[in-house]
C-alpha positions as CSV (number, residue, x, y, z in Angstrom):
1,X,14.2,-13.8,41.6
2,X,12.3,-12.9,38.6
3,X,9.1,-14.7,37.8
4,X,9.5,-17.2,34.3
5,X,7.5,-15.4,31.7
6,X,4.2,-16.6,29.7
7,X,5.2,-19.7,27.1
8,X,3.8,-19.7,23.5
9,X,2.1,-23.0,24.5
10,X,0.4,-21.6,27.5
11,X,-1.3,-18.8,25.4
12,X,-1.8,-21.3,22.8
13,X,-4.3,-23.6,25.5
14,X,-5.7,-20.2,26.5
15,X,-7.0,-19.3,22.7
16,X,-8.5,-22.9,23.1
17,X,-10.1,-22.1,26.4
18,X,-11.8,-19.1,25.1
19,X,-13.4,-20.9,21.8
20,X,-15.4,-22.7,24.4
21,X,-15.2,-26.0,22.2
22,X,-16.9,-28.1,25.4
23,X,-19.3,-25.5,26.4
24,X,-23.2,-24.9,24.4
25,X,-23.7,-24.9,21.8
26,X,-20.1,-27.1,21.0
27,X,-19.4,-30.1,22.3
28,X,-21.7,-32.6,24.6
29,X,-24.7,-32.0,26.6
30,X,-28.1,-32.1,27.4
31,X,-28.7,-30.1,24.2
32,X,-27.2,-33.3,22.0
33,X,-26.5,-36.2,24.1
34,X,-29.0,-38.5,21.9
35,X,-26.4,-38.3,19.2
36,X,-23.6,-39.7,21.8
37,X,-25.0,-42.5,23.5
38,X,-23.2,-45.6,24.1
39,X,-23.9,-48.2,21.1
40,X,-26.1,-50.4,23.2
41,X,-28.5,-47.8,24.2
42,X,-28.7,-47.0,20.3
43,X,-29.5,-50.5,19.4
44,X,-32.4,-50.9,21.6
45,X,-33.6,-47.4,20.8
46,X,-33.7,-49.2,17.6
47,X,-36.7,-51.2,18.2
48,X,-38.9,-49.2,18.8
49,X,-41.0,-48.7,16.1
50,X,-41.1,-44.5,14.8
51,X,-41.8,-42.7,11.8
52,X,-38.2,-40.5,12.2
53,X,-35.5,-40.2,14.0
54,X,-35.1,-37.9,16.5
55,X,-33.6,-35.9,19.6
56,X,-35.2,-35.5,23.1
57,X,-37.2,-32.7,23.0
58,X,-35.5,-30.6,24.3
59,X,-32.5,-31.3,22.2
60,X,-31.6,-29.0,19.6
61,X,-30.5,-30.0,16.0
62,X,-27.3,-29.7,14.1
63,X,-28.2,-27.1,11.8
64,X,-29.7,-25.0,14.5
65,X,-26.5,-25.5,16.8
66,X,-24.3,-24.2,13.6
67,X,-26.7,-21.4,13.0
68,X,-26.1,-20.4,16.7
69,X,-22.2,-20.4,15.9
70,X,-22.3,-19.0,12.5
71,X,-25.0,-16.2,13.1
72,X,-22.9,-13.4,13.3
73,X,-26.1,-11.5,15.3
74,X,-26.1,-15.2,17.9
75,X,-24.4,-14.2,21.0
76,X,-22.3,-17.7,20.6
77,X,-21.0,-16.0,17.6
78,X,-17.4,-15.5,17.4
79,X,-15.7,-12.0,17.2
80,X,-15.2,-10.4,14.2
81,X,-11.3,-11.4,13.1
82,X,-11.0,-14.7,14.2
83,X,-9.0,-17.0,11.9
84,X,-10.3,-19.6,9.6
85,X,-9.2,-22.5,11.9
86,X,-11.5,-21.1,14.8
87,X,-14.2,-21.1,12.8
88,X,-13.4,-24.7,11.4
89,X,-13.2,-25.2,15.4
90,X,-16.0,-24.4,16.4
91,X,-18.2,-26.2,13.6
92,X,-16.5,-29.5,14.2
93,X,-17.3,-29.1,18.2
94,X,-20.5,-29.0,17.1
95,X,-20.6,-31.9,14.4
96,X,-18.5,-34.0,15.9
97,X,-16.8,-33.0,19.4
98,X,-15.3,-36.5,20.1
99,X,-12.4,-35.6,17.6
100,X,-10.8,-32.5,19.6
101,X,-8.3,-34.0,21.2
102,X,-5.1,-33.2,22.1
103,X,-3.2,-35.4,18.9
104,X,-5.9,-33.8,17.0
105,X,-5.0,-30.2,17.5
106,X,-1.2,-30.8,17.5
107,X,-1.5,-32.5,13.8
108,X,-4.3,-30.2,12.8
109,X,-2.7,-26.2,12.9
110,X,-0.6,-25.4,10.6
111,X,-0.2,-21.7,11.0
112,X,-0.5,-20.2,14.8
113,X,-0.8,-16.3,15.0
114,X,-0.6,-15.3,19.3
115,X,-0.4,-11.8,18.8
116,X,-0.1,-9.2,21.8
117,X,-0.4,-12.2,24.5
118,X,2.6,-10.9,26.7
119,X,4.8,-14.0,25.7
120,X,8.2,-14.3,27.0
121,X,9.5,-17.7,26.1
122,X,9.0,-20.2,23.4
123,X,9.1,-23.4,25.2
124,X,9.9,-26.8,24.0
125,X,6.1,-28.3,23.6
126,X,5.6,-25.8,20.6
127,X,7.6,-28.9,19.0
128,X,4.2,-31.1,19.3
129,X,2.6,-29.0,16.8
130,X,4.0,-31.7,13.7
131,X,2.9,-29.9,10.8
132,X,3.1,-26.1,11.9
133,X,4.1,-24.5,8.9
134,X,3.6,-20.5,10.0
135,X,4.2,-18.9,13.3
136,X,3.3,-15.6,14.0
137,X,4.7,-14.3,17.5
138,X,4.3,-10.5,16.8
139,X,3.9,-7.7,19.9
140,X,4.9,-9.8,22.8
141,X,7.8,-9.7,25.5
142,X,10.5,-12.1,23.5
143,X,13.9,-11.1,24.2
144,X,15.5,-14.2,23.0
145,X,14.8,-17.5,21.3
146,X,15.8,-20.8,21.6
147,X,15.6,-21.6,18.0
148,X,16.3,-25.7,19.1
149,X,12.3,-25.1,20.3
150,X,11.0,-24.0,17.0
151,X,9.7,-27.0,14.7
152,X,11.3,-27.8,11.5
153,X,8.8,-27.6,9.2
154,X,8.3,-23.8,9.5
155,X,8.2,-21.9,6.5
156,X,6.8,-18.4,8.0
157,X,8.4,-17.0,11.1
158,X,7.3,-13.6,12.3
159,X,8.8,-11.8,15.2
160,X,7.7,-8.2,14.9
161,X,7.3,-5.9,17.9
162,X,9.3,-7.8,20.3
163,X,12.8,-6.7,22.2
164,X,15.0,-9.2,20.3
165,X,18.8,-7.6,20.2
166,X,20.7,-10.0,18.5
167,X,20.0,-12.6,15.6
168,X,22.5,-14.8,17.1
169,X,19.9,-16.5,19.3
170,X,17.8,-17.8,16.3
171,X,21.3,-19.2,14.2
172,X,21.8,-22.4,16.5
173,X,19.3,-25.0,14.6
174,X,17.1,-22.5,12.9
175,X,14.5,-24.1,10.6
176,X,15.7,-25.8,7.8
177,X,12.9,-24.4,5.2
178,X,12.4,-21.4,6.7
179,X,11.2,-19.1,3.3
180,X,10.3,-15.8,5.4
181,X,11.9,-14.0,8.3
182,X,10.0,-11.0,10.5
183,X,12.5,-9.1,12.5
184,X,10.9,-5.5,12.1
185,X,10.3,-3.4,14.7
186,X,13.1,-4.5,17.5
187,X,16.4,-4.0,18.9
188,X,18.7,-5.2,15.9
189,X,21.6,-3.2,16.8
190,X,25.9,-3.4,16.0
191,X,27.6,-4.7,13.0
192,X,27.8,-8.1,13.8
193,X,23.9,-9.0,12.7
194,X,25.1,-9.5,9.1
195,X,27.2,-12.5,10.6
196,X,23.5,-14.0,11.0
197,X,21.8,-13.6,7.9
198,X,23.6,-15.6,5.2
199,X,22.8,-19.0,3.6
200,X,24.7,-21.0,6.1
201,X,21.7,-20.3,8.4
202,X,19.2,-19.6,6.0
203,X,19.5,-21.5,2.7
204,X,15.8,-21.4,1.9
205,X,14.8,-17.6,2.6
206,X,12.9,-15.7,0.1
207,X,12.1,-13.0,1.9
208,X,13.5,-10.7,4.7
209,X,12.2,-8.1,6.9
210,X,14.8,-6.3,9.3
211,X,12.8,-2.8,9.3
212,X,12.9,0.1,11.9
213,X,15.7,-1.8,14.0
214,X,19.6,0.3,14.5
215,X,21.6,-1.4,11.6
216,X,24.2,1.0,10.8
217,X,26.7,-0.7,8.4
218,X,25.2,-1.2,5.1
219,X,28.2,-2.5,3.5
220,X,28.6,-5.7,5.7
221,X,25.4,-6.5,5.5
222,X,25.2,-6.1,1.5
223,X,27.9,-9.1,1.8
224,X,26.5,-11.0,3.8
225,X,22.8,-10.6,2.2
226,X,24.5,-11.6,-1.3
227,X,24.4,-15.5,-0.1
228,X,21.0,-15.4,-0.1
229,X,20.7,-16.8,-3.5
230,X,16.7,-17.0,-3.3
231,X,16.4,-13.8,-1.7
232,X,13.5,-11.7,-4.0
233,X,11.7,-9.6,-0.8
234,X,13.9,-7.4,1.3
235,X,12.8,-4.6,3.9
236,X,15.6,-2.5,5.5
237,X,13.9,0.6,5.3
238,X,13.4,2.6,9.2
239,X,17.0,1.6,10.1
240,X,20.0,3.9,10.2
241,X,21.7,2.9,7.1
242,X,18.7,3.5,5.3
243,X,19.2,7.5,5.6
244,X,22.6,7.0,3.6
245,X,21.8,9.0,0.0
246,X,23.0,5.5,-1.7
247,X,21.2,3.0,0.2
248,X,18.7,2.5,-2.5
249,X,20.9,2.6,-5.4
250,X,23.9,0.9,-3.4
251,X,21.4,-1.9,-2.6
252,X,20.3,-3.0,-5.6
253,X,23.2,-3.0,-7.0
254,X,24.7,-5.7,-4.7
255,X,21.6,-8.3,-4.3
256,X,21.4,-8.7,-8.4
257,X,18.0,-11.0,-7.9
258,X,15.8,-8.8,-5.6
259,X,12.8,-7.8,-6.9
260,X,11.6,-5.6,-4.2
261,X,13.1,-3.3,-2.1
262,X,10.9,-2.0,0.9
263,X,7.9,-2.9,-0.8
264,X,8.4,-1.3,-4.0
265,X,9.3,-3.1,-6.9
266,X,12.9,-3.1,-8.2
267,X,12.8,-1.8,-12.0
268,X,14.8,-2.8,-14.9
269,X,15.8,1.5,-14.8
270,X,16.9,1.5,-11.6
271,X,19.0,-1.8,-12.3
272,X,20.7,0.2,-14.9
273,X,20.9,3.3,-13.7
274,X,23.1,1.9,-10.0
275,X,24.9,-1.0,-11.8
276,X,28.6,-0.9,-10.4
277,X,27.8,1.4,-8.0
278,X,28.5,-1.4,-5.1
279,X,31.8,-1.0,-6.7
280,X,32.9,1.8,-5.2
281,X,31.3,1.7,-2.0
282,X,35.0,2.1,0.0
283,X,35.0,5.6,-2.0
284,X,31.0,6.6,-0.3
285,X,30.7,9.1,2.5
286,X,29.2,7.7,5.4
287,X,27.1,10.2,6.6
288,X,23.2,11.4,6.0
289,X,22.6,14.7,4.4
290,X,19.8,16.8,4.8
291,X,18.7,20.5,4.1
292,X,16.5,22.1,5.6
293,X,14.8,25.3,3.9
294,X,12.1,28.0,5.6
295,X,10.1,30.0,3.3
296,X,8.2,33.1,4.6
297,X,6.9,34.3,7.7
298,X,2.7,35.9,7.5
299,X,0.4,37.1,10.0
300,X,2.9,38.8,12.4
301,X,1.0,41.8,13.7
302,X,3.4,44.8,14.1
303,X,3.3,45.6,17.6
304,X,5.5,48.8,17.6
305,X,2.1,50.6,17.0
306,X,1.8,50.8,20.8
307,X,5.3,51.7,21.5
308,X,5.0,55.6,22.3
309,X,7.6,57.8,20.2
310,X,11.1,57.8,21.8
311,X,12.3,60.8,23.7
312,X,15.8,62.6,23.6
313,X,16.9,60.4,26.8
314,X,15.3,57.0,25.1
315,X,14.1,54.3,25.0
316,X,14.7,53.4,21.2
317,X,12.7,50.2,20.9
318,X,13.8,47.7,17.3
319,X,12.0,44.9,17.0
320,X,13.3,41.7,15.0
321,X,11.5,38.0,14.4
322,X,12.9,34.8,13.3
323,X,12.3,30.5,13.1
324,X,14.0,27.9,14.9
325,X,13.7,24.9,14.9
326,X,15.9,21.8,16.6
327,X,18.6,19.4,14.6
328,X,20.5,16.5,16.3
329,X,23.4,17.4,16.6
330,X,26.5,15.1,15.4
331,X,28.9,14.6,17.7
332,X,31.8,13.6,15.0
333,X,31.0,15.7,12.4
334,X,32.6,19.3,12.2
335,X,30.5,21.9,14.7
336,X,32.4,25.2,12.7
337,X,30.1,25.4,9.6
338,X,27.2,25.3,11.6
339,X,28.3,28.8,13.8
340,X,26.3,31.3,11.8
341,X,22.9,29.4,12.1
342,X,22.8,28.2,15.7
343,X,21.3,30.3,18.3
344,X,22.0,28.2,21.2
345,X,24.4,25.4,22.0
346,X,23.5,21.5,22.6
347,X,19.9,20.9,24.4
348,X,21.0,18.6,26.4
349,X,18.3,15.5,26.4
350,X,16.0,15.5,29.7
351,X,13.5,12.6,31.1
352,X,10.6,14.9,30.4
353,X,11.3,16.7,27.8
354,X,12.0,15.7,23.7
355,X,13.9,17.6,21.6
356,X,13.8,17.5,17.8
357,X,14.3,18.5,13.8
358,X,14.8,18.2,10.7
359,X,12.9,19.4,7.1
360,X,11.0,22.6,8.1
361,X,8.2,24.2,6.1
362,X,8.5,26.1,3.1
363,X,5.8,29.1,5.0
364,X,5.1,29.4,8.1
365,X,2.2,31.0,9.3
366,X,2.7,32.1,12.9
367,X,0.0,32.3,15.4
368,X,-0.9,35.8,16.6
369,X,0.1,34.7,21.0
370,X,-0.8,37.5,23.0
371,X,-0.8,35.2,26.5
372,X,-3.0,37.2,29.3
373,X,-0.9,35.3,31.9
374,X,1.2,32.2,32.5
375,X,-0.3,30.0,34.9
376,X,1.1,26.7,34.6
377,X,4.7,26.4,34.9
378,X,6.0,24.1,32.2
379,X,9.0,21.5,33.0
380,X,11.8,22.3,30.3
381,X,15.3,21.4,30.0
382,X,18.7,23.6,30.4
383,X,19.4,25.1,27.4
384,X,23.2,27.1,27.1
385,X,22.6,30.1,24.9
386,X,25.2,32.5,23.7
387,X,23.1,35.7,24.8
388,X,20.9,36.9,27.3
389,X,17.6,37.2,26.4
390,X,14.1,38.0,28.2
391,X,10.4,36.6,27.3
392,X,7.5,39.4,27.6
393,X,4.1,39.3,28.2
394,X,2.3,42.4,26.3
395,X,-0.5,43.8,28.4
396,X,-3.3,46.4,27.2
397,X,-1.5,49.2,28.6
398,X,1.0,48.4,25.9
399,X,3.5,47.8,28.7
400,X,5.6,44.9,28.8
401,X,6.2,42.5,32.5
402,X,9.5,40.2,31.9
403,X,9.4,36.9,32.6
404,X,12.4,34.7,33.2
405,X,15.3,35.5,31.1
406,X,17.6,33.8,28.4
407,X,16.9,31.3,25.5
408,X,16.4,28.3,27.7
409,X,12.9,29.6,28.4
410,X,12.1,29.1,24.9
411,X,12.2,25.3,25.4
412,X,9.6,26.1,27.9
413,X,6.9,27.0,25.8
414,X,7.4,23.6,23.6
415,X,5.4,20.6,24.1
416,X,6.6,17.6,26.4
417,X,7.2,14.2,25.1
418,X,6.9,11.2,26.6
419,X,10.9,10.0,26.3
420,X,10.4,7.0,26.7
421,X,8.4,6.7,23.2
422,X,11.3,8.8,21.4
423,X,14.3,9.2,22.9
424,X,15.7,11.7,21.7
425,X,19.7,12.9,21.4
426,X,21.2,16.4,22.1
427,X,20.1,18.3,19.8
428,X,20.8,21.9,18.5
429,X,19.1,25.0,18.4
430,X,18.6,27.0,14.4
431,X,17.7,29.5,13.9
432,X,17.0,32.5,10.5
433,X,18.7,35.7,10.2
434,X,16.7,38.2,12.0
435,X,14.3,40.6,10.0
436,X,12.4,43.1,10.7
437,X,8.0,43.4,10.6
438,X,6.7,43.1,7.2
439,X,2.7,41.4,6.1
440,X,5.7,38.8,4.6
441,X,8.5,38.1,6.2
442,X,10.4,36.2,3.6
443,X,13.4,34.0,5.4
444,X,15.0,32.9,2.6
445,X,17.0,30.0,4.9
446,X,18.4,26.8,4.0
447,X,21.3,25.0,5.7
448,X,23.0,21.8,5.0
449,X,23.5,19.5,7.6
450,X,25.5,16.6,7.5
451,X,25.8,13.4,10.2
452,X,27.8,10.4,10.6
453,X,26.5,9.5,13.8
454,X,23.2,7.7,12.1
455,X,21.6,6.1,15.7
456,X,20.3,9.2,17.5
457,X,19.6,10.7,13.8
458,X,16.6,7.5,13.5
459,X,15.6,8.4,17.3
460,X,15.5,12.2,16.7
461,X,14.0,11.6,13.0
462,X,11.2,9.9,15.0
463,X,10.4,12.9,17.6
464,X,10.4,15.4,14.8
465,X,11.3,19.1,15.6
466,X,9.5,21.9,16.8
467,X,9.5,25.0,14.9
468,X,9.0,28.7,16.5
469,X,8.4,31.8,15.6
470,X,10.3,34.7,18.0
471,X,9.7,38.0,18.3
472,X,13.2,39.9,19.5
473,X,12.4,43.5,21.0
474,X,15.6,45.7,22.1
475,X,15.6,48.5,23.8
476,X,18.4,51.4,23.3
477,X,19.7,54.2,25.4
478,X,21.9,57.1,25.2
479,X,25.6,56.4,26.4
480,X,25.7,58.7,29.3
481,X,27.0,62.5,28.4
482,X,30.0,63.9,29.4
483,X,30.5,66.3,32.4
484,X,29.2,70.0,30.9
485,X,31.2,73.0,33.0
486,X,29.4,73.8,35.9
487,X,27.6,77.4,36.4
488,X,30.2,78.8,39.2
489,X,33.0,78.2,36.5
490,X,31.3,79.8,34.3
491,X,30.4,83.1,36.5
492,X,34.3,83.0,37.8
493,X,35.3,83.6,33.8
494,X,33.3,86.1,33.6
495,X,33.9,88.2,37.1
496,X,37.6,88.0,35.3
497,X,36.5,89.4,32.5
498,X,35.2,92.2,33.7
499,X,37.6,93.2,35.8
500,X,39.8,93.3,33.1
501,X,37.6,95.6,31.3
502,X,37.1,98.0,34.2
503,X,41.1,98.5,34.6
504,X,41.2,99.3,30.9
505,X,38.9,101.9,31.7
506,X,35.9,104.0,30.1
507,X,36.9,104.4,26.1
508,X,33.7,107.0,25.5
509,X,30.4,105.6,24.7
510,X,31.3,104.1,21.2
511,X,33.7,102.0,23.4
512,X,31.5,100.0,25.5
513,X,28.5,99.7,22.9
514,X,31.0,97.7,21.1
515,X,32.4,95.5,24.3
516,X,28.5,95.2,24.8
517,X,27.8,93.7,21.3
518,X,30.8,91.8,21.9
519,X,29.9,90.2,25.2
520,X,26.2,89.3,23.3
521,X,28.4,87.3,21.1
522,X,30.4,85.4,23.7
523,X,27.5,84.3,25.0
524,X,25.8,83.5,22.2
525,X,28.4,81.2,21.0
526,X,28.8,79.7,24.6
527,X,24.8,78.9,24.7
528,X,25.3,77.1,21.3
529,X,28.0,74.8,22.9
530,X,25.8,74.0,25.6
531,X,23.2,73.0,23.3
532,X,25.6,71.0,21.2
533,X,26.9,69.3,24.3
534,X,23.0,68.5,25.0
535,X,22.2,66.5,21.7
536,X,21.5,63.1,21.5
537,X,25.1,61.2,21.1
538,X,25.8,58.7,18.6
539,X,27.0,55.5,20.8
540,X,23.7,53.4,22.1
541,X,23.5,50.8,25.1
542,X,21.4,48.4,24.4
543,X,19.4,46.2,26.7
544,X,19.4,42.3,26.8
545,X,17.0,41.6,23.8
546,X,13.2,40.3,25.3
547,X,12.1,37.6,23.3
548,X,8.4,36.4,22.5
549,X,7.3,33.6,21.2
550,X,4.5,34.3,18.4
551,X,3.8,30.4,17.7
552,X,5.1,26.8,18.0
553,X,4.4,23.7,16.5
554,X,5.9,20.3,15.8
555,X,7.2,19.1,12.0
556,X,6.7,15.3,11.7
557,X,9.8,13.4,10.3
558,X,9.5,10.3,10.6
559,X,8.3,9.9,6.5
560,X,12.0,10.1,5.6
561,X,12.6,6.7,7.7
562,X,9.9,5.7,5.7
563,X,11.4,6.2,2.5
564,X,10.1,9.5,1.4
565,X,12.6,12.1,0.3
566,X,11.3,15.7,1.2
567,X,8.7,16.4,3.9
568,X,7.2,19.6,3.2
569,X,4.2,21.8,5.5
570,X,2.9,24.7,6.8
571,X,2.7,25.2,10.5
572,X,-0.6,27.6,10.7
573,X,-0.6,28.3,14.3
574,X,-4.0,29.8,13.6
575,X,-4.8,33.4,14.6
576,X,-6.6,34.4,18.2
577,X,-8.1,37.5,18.4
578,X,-8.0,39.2,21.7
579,X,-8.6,43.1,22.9
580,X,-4.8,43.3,22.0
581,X,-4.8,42.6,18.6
582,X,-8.4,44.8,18.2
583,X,-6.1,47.3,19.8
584,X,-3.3,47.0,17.4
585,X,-5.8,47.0,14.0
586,X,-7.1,50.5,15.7
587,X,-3.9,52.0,16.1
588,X,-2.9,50.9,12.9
589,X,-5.5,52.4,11.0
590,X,-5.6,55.8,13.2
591,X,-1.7,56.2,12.0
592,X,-2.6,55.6,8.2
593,X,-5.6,57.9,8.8
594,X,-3.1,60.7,10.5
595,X,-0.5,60.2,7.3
596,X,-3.3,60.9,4.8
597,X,-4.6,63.7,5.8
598,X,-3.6,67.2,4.6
């Protein structure tokens, strides 16, 4: 049986606990007690004749008591952030402790902020507090409310950070007067939450904060919000329907009277500029577009410097780079007019592993990764690719050891997430057109991508995407020859021949010095077909391409939940020099040394 969880009005004694109203130098005690005896001890202190009025000697006065509590270098002084009312607390333990009682502190607070006190439940006694007007229950355990325990005369309910799911919960009796509503920062999620936020429940609200929950349907909750006739403060922003290209325009359209919209002011422009857009909102796609661009590649070294030159039998050695990068992938929307971009299929999500996307840098300045060796083996997740590929370690020889083969052992080399922070959806693997080496490698990419499915888009959107830069080096080889005519064959023609000649006989001397300039020919031409059949064909076989990963690093997205409408950066993976790369700027300038001279 599970354990009941921490009420509101149990954290509530434990803030009173910890101001220490009863302990020195608040409340009574030895320090004070002069100034609390009974009346008849007071009246015969009275007649005893003394020039001033005064404590026990070892008593301390008000003022020094308060300059104990207000002191902020007095070890009784209280921590830096502590509301008004503690203060007010604390001096009035001090001036006059007999008031803090328990009818004194239920009519006294007004506004209670238990923040981050793992609260569960709001119980019933949070109705003793008669004149609470604010309640702040903000990063606790709240899964539900019973809004029958909440006391009327709240005007300022905030419920941010909690693991509410439905609105429902908070409709039964809800607070009359309630002016402002927190709800950002939960589990808000399905159509039905715009049944629960019109002016049946909430005739009084000014204000509205349903941030970074998983509304979807923007539409149904425009007509529902419309009710709210004193509605002027509205946050939506961080939820699903928020990455619709409308919502802003579409928005303030329908609620004619708001003046803000996610914390920025609604303009007398943009009233113009949307008005009758909510008109044809039947007519609006549902779907989030983005576009994602990459610029230019610099800083690749050109490692076919160490690649000896290819013999007549091969290897021909091409090497290629590109970017990835993840994107969520939408499950309803049409997978066809992504085919030319992706390298891999859906990444398939994995408890250790995150993957992510969305807008990628305009340049990208790889990092020059040479690894000496791979020590720690890195927990990744299966990855269906559409080729087979290898990763490489380069070595000083110049020679190259494979590692484990195919495109899932690119996820490898990315960085693990904690999922349960961002879970994150499938997602797909993008990638440029391949290019060969140049100081820049200019990618000219940009692809559209398009998504109805707006839930995993917020999740992935919050994980981001990691962009790579791979280096792709093939190998080629001759297609094997075809079967030259072996030497007997050859030798049997020409036994034949011969005998041929001798039973035609001696024709004088002039006779055989021309069979003999003859037979120089025949084999002439026959050594030149040999050597034909010797050349280098035309046909290739080329190996499973060995890829090598040149840099990596992660693209933060989660500004466009925030509002923001392009994310732009450059990933500079930095540049490590090893005895490699020395290697490579040495070979590099011996070959433009050797092409210069005469």
């Amino acid at each position: 049986m599970e354990a009941p969880g921490r009420t509101v009005s149990a954290a509530v004694q434990e803030h009173l606990r910890q101001l220490c109203l009863h302990e020195f130098p608040c409340g009574t005690g030895s320090w004070n007690k002069s100034r609390f005896l009974p009346q008849t001890w007071r009246s015969w202190r009275e007649l005893i004749p003394r020039e001033e009025v005064a404590g026990s000697p070892g008593e301390e006065t008000v003022e020094d008591l308060l300059g104990l509590v207000c002191s902020p270098h007095s070890p009784w002084a209280l921590l830096e952030g502590c509301s008004a009312e503690d203060r007010f607390l604390r001096q009035l333990a001090i001036q006059n402790p007999r008031m803090l009682k328990d009818t004194f502190f239920y009519s006294y607070f007004r506004s209670l902020q238990v923040v981050d006190k793992q609260v569960s439940l709001v119980d019933k006694d949070l109705l003793k507090f008669l004149k609470l007007e604010e309640l702040v229950l903000s990063a606790n355990q709240i899964k539900e409310i019973d809004a029958v325990n909440l006391p009327p005369t709240l005007k300022v309910l905030e419920l941010y950070g909690n693991s509410i799911t439905s609105m429902e919960c908070l409709c039964v009796r809800p607070p009359p007067g309630l002016q402002h509503l927190g709800l950002g920062h939960n589990k808000l999620l399905g159509p039905t939450q715009s049944l629960y936020v019109t002016a049946r429940h909430w005739p009084s609200l000014v204000s509205l904060d349903l941030g970074f929950n998983a509304l979807t349907d923007l539409q149904s909750m425009m007509g529902s919000l419309r009710s709210l006739q004193h509605l002027r403060l509205l946050v939506l922003q961080g939820n699903p329907l928020a990455l619709l290209p409308y919502y802003r325009g579409f928005t303030i359209d329908s609620l004619a009277r708001l003046c803000a919209l996610d914390d920025v002011t609604v303009s007398p422009s943009e009233k113009h500029q949307f008005l009758g857009l909510s008109r044809s909102g039947d007519f609006l796609a549902q779907e989030a577009q983005f576009v994602v661009t990459i610029g230019r590649v610099t800083g690749v070294l050109d490692t076919s410097v160490l690649d000896p030159e290819p013999g007549p039998q091969g290897p021909f050695i091409t090497y290629s780079y590109y970017v990835t990068y993840d994107f969520v992938e939408d499950e309803e929307g049409e997978r066809s007019e992504y085919v030319e971009g992706v390298l891999a299929e859906i990444v398939k999500p994995s408890p250790s592993v995150e993957q992510l996307g969305d807008q990628i840098p305009e340049e990208v300045i790889p990092k020059e990764v040479i690894p000496e060796e791979a020590k720690d083996p890195v927990e990744s997740v299966p990855t269906t690719t559409s080729q087979s590929a290898e990763l490489e370690e380069s070595e000083a020889s110049g020679r190259s050891t494979p590692l484990p083969t195919s495109t899932e052992e690119l996820a490898k080399l990315r960085p693990l997430i904690d999922s349960q922070l961002c879970p994150s959806p499938g997602t797909v693997l993008f990638s440029t057109a391949r290019k060969p080496w140049a100081d820049v490698i200019q990618c000219h990419y940009e692809m559209q991508h398009r998504l109805r499915d707006l839930v995993p888009l917020k999740a992935f959107l919050l994980a981001g995407t990691t962009v790579t830069v791979v280096e792709e080096k093939i190998l080629s080889w001759p297609v094997v020859p075809p079967v030259v005519d072996s030497p007997l064959s050859t030798k049997k023609g020409k036994g034949e021949k011969d005998k041929k000649q001798k039973e035609k006989g001696k024709k004088g001397k002039d006779g055989n010095d021309k069979a003999a300039v003859k037979g120089e020919k025949e084999k002439a031409k026959d050594w030149k077909g040999a050597k034909k059949k010797k050349e280098l064909p035309k046909e290739l076989r080329r190996d499973p391409a060995i890829l090598q990963v040149l840099g990596s690093g992660r693209v933060l997205l989660e500004p466009l939940l925030m509002g923001e409408p392009l994310v732009s950066t450059v990933c500079n993976f930095g540049v490590i020099r090893t005895m490699e790369s020395d290697r490579l700027a040495f070979f590099r300038c011996t070959r433009a040394t050797t092409s210069r001279s005469p």
